[in-house]
C-alpha positions as CSV (number, residue, x, y, z in Angstrom):
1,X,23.1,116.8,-72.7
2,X,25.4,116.6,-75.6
3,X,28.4,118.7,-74.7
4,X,31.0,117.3,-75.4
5,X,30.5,117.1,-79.7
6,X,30.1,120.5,-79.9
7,X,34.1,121.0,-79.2
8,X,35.1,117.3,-80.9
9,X,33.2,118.6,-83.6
10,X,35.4,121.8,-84.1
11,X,38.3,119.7,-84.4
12,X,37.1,117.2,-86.9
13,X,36.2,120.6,-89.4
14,X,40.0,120.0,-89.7
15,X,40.9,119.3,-93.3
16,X,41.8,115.2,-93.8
17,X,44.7,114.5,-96.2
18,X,45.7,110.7,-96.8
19,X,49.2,111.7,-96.5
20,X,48.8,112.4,-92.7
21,X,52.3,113.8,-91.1
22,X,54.1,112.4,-88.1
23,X,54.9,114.3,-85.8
24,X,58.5,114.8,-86.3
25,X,57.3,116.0,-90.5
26,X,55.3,118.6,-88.6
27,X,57.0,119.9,-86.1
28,X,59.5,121.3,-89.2
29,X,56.2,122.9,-90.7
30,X,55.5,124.9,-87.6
31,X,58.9,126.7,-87.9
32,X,58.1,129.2,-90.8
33,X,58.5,133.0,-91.0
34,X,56.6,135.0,-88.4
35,X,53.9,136.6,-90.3
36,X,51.6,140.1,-88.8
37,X,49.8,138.6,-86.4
38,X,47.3,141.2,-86.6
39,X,45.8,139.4,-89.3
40,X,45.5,136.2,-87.6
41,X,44.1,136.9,-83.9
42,X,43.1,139.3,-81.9
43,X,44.0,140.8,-78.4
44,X,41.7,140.0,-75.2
45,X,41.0,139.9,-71.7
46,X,39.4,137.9,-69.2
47,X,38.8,137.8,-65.9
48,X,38.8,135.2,-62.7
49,X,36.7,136.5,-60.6
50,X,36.8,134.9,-56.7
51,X,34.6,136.0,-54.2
52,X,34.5,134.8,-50.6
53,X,32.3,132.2,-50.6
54,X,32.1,129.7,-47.4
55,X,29.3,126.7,-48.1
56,X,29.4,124.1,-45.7
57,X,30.9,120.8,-48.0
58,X,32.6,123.1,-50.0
59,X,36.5,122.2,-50.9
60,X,37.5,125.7,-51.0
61,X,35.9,129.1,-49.4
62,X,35.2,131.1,-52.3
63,X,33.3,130.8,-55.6
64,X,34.4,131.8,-59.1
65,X,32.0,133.9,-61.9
66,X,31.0,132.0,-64.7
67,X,28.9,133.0,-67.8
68,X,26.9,130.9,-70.1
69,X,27.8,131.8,-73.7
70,X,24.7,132.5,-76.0
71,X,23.8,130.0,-78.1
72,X,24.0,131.8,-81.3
73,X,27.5,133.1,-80.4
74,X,30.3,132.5,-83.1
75,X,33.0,131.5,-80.9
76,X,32.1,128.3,-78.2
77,X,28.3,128.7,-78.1
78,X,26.7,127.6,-74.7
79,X,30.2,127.1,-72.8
80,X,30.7,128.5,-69.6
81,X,33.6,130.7,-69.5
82,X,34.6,133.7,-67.3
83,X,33.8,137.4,-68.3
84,X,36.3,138.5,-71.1
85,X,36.3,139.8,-74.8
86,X,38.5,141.8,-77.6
87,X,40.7,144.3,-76.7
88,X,39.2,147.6,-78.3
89,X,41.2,151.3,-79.2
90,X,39.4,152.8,-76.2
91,X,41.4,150.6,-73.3
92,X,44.6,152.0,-75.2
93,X,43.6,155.6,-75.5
94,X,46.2,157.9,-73.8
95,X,43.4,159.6,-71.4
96,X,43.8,156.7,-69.2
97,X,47.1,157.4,-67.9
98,X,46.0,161.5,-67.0
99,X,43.3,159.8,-65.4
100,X,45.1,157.3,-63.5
101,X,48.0,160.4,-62.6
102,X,45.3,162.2,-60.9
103,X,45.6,159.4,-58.1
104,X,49.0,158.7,-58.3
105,X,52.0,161.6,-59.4
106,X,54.6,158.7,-59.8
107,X,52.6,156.9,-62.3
108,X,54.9,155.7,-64.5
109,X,57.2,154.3,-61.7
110,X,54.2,152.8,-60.4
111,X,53.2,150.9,-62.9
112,X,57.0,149.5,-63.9
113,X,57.4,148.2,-60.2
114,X,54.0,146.5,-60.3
115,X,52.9,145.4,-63.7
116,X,56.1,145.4,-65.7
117,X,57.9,141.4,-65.2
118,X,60.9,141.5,-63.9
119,X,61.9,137.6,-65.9
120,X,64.1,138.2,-68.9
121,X,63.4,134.9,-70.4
122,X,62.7,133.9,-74.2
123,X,59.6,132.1,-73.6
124,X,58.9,135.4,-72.3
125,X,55.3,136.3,-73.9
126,X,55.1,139.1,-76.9
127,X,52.4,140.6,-75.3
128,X,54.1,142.6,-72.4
129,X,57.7,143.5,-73.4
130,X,58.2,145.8,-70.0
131,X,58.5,148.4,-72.3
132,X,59.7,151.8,-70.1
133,X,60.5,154.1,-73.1
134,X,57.0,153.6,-75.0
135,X,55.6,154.6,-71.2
136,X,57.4,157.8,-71.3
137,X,56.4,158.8,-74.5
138,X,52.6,159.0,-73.1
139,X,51.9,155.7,-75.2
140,X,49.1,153.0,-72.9
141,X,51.7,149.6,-72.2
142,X,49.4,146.1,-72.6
143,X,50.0,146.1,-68.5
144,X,47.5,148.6,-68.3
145,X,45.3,148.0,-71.4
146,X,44.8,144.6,-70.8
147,X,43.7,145.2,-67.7
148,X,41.5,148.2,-68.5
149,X,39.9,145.5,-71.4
150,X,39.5,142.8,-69.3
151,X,37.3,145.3,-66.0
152,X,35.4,146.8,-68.5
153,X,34.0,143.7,-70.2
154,X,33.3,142.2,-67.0
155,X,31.3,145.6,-66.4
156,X,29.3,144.6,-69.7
157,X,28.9,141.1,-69.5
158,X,27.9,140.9,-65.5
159,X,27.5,144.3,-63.8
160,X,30.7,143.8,-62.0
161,X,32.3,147.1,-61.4
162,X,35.8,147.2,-60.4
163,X,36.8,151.1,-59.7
164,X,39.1,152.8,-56.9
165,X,39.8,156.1,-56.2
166,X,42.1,154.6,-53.4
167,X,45.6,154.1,-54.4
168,X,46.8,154.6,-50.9
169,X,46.2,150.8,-50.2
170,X,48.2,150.2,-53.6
171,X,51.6,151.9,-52.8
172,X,53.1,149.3,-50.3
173,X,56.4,149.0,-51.9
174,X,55.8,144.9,-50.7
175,X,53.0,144.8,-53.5
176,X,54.3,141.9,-54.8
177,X,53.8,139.9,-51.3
178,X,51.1,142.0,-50.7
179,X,47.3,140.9,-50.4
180,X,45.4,143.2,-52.6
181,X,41.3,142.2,-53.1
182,X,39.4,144.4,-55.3
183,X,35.4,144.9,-55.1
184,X,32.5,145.6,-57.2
185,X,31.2,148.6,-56.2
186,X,28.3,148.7,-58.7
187,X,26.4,150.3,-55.4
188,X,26.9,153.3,-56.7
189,X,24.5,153.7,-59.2
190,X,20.8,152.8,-59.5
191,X,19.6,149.7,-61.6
192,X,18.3,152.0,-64.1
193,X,21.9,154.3,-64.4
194,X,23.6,150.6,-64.1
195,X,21.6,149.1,-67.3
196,X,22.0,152.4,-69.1
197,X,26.0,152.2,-68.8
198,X,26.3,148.6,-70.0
199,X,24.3,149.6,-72.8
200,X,26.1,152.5,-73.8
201,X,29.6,150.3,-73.4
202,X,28.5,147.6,-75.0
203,X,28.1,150.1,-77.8
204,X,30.8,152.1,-77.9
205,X,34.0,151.2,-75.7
206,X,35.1,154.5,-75.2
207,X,31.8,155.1,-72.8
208,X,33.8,153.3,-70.1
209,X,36.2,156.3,-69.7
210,X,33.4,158.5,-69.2
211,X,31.6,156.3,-66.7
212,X,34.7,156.3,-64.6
213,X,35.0,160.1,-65.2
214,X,32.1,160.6,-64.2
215,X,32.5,158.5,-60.7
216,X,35.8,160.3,-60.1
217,X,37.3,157.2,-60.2
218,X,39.5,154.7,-62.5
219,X,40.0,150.9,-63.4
220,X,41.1,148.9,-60.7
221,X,44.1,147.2,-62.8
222,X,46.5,146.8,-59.5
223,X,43.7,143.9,-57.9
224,X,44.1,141.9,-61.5
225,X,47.2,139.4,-61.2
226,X,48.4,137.9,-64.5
227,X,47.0,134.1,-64.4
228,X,47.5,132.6,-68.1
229,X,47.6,133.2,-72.2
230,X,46.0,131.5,-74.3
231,X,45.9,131.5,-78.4
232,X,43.2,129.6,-79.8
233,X,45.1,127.1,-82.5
234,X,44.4,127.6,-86.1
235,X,41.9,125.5,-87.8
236,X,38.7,125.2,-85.5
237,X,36.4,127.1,-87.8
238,X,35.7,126.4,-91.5
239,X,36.1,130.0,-92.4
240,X,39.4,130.3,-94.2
241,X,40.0,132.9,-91.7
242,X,39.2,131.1,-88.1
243,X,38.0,133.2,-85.2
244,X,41.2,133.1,-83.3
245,X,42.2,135.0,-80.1
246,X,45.2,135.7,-77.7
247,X,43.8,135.9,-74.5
248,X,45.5,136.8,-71.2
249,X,43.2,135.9,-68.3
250,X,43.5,137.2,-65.0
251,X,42.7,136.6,-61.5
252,X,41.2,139.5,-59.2
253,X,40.2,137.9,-55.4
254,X,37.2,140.4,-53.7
255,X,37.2,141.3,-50.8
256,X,33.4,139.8,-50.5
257,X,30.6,138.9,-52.8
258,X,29.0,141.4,-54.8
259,X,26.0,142.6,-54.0
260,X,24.6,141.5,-57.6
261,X,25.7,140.2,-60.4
262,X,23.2,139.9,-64.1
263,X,24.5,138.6,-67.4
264,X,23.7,140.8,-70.0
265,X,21.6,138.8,-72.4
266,X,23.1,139.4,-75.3
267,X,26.4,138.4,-75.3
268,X,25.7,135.8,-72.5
269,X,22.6,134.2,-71.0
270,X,23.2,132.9,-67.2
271,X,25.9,133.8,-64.6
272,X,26.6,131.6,-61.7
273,X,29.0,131.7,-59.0
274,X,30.5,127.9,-58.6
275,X,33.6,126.4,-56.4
276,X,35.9,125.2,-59.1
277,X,35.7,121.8,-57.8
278,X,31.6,122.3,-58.0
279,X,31.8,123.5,-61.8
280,X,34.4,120.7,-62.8
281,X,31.8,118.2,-61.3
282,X,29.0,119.5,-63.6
283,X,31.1,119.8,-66.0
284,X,31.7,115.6,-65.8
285,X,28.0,115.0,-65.3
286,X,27.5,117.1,-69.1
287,X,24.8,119.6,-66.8
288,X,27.7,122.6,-68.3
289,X,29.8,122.7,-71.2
290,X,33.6,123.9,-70.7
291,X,36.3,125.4,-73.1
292,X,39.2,124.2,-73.0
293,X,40.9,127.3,-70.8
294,X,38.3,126.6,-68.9
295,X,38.8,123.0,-67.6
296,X,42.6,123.4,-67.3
297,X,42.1,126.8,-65.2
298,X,39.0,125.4,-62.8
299,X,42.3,122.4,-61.9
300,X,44.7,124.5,-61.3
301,X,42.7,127.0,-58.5
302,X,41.9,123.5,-57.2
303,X,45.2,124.1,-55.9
304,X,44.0,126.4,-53.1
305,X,41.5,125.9,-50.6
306,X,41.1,129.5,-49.5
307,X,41.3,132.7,-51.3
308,X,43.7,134.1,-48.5
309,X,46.3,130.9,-50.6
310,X,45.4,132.4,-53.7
311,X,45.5,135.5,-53.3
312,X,48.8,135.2,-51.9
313,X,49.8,132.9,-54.6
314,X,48.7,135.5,-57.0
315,X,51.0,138.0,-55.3
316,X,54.0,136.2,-55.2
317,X,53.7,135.3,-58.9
318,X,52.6,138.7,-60.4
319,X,56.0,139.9,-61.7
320,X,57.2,136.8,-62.8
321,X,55.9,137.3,-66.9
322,X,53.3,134.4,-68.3
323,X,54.1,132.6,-71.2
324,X,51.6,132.0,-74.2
325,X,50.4,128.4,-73.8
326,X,49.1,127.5,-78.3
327,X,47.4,124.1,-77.9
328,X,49.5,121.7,-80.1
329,X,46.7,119.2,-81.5
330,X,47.5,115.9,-82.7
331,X,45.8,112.4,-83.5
332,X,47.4,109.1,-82.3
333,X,46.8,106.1,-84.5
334,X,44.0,104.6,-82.6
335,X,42.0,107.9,-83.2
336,X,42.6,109.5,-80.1
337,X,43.0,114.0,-80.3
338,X,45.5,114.7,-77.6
339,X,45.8,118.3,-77.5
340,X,49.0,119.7,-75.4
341,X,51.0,122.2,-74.3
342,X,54.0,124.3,-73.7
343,X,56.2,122.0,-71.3
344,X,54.9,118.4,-73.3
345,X,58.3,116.8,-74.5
346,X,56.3,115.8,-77.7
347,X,55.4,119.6,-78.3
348,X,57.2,121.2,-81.1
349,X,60.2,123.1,-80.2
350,X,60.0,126.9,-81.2
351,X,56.4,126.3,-82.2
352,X,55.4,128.9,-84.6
353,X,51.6,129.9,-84.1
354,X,51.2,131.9,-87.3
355,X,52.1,128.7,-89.4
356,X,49.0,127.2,-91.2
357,X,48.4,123.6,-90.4
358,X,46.1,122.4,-93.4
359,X,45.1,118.9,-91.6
360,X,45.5,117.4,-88.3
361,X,48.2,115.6,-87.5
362,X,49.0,112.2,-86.4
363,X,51.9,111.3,-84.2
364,X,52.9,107.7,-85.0
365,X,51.6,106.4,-81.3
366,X,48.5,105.0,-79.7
367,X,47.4,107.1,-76.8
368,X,48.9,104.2,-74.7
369,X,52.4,104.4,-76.3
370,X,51.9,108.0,-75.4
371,X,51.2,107.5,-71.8
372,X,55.1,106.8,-71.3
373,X,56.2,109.8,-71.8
374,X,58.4,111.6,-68.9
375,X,57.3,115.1,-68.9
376,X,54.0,115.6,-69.9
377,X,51.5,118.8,-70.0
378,X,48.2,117.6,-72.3
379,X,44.9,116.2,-72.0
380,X,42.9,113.5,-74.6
381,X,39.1,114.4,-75.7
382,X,37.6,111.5,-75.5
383,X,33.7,110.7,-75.9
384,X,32.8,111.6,-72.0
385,X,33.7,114.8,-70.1
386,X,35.0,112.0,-66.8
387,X,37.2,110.4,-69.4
388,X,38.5,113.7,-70.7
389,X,39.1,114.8,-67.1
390,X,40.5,112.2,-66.1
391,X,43.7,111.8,-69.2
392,X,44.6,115.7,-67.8
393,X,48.3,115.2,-67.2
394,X,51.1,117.6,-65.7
395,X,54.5,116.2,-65.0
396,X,56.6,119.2,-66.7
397,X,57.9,121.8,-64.8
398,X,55.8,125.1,-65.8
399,X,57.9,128.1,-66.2
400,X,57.0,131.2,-65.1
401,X,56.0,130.2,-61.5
402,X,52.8,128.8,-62.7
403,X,51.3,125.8,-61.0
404,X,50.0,122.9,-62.2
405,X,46.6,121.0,-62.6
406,X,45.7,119.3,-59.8
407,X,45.2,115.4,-60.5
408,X,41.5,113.9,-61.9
409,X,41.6,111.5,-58.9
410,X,41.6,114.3,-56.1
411,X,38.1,116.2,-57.6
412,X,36.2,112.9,-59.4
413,X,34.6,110.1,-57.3
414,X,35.1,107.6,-60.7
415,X,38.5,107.4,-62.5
416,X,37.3,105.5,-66.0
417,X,39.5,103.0,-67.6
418,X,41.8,105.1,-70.4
């Protein structure tokens, strides 16, 4: 199954110049004004789902939702990716905070001692400034709208439903340490009302606030930890403007598998629920195709065997702010793309992801001269998804709390020669 090409192929659409820069010309080039960024990307969501999931062989005790991307979609056809999409005016629209007041009366302080970060840091991201006075004024902070984005796509895309009308079990002052699992409870309704709502959301985003309305209830944004961003680099589409987005992805453990789960055939065309460990491995023998995200985030929640350690994880990490991780892509003299990230000592310092970057870069290494590097946080695409999986390398110090990767060697049975 040819995979692979399908993301080496975005990166070649990259514009060649004879006059390649070194690394050192570009990493000036990247330091230009901050331009609206509002022209350039756009805000979304998306959700890690876990679900208790205990199969005998199994290296951890739940399984994660993935969806297969349609084949004619304009942004990574065919990849598996979690539930997600744009941000849209309805998750911002002040209704949502009278909604969510009806359940709490101390909303606001609420939602400053468990969404806002507590890190004052300058690699801080843009996205959530913590900002108390925009709150008071009645105005939807991206703590909340994020999360509202991120629920309701998952509604759309897989009949997931995460509502509460129970904030009692949300007001331990602890929350931070505290084990919080959300759940579908898409029970509710009957198929036909079920395929009815996703319909109408799909079409219009505001419908979501009168589903909830309607079930006395409201988004269940204190089960969704902060995970990750992610800002698709400039250049992977031929349009002049590429189809670029800042994504914050999230991580929401249940308290047990729901009861169904249906992609929604338009969007995307196959859901499956697969260990991280289980998805990387058909990922390596080319039966799925990955995103990038995708790969490095399936690694990392290789880190915990059970959900009871992630969810914990998730907990003591939640106010500690995320920062946005741009791929840096580069070419080595021997041909190699080594794409990297936030934390590599050969990524640009105050990289600036508004710059245009008219060809692709070539640092004046081989991959090999690469490979001595001290602090490292990148990964080479190479022809085959094992060798790919195998060049993943962390040795830098994430900030934010955030954990690393876990090596190729502890999930593949064959480490290739690099």
């Amino acid at each position: 199954m040819q995979m692979l090409p399908c993301y080496l192929q975005m990166i070649s659409r990259l514009k060649r110049v004879r006059n390649t820069p070194t690394i050192r010309r570009i990493s000036a080039s990247v330091n230009s004004t901050l331009q609206d960024t509002s022209r350039l990307w756009r805000d979304a969501s998306s959700l890690i789902i876990a679900a208790p999931d205990d199969i005998s062989g199994s290296r951890t005790n739940y399984s994660v939702l993935h969806l297969k991307r349609a084949a004619k979609s304009s942004f990574f056809p065919n990849a598996y990716v979690y539930p997600g999409g744009a941000l849209d005016n309805a998750d911002r629209n002040p209704k949502w905070l009278d909604a969510f007041s009806k359940f709490d009366t101390n909303l606001s302080e609420t939602i400053v001692q468990r969404l806002f970060s507590k890190t004052v840091d300058r690699h801080q991201s843009e996205l959530f400034p913590s900002d108390e006075a925009s709150l008071n004024k009645g105005i939807v902070p991206n703590e909340v709208a994020f999360r509202i984005c991120a629920i309701r796509e998952t509604f759309e895309e897989s009949g997931i439903l995460l509502l509460s009308n129970d904030f009692a079990s949300r007001q331990n002052k602890d929350i931070g340490l505290h084990l919080v699992y959300g759940k579908s409870i898409i029970d509710v309704l009957s198929n036909d009302e079920v395929n009815s709502w996703r319909h109408k959301v799909h079409n219009d985003a505001s419908e979501f606030f009168n589903l909830c309305a309607r079930l006395q209830m409201v988004p269940d944004i204190w089960s969704l930890r902060e995970w990750s961003e992610w800002l698709t680099p400039t250049g992977y589409q031929k349009e002049k403007k590429p189809k670029r987005f800042d994504t914050v992805f999230y991580c929401c453990c249940l308290s047990e598998m729901p009861s169904s789960t249906a992609f929604d055939n338009v969007e995307t065309t196959e859901s499956q629920w697969k260990s991280p460990a289980e998805i990387i491995q058909m990922y390596v023998q080319e039966k799925v195709f990955l995103a990038p995200p995708q790969i490095f985030e399936n690694m990392r929640l290789l880190n915990f065997s059970t959900i009871e350690e992630l969810s914990r994880y998730l907990g003591e990490r939640s106010l500690k702010g995320l920062e946005r991780w741009t791929p840096y892509i580069v070419k080595t003299t021997d041909s190699i793309v080594v794409q990297m990230l936030p934390g590599d000592e050969a990524y640009p310092e105050n990289f600036d992801p508004t710059a245009e970057i008219p060809s692709l870069p070539t640092i004046n290494m081989t991959h090999k001269e690469m490979e001595d590097a001290a602090t490292k946080f990148r990964i080479l695409w190479r022809r085959t998804p094992v060798e790919i999986i195998s060049s993943m390398s962390c040795t830098a110090e994430l900030r934010f709390g955030q954990i690393a990767p876990v090596s190729a060697k502890s999930v593949l049975n064959v480490t290739p020669k690099l």
